[in-house]
N, C-alpha and C positions, 0 to 999 in steps of 0.2 A: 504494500500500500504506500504509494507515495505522499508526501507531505501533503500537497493539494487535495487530494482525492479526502486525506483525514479531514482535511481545515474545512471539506466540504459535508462531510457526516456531520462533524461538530458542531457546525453553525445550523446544520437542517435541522439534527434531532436536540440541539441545545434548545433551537429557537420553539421548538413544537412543545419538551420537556417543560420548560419556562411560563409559554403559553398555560399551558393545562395547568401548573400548578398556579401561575397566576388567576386564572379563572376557578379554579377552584376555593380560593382565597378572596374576592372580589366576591363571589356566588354567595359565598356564608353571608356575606355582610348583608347584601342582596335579599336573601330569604328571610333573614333577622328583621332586615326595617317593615319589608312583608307582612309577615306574623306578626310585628309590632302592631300594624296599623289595622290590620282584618283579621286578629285571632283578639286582640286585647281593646280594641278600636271601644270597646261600647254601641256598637252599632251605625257608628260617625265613620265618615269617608274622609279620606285627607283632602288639603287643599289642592287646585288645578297647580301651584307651584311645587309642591312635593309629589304629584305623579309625575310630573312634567322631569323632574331631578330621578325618580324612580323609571323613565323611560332612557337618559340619558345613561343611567348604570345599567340597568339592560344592553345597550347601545355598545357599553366595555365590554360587558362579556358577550355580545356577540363578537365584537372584535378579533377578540381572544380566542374564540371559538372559530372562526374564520382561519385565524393563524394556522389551525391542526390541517388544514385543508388546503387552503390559497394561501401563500403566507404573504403576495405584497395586498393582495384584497384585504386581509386581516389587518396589514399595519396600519392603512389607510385608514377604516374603519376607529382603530384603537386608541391613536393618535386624535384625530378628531373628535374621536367623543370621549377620551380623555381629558383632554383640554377643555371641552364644552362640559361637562361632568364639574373640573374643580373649580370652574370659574361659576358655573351656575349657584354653586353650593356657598360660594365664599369662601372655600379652602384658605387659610391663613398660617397655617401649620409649616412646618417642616419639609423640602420638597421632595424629600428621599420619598414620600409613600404615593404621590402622581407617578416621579420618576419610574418608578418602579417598573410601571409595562414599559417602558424600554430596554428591558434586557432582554427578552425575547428579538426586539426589533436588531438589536447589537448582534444575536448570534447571527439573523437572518441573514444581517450586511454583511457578514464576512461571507457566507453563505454564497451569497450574491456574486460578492466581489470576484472570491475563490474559483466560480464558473463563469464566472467574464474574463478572466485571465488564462 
């Protein structure tokens, strides 16, 4: 196996690995606020701003899910409603936990690169 050939497994199945456990991570949070609103709700629906925030985290993990399949469809996808996702919410925080789905997108690009070379 030549160099290339690894740099190019590594970046595919890094980038898919990443993915999934990204989406699996993102998912809990997902079904948590879920539950929160339609198992504890009292009968009460959220407001059109917090569906509208709960269609945008949908939006990640299809992303994310996209990734295991398409992977530049998926970045595309993850990247933009990533972004649209912490800016809707007000994110103020730390920027390690947006960052984060770009690791997946880092293994992609070497991925990329390694078979364009």
């Amino acid at each position: 196996m030549t160099a290339k050939t690894l740099l190019i497994a590594i970046g595919q199945w890094g980038g898919r690995l990443t993915a999934l456990l990204l989406g699996l991570f993102w998912g809990a949070f997902f079904v948590e606020h879920l539950s929160g609103w339609f198992l504890r709700g009292g009968g009460q629906y959220p407001p059109l701003r917090v569906w509208a925030g709960q269609a945008l985290h949908f939006c990640v993990l299809a992303g994310l899910a996209l990734m295991l399949k398409w992977d530049r469809l998926g970045t595309v996808v993850t990247v933009v409603s990533t972004a649209a996702f912490f800016l809707w919410i007000g994110y103020r925080g730390p920027l390690t936990l947006p960052l984060a789905n770009l690791i997946p997108i880092a293994f992609f690009t070497a991925y990329w690169l390694a078979r364009r070379s």
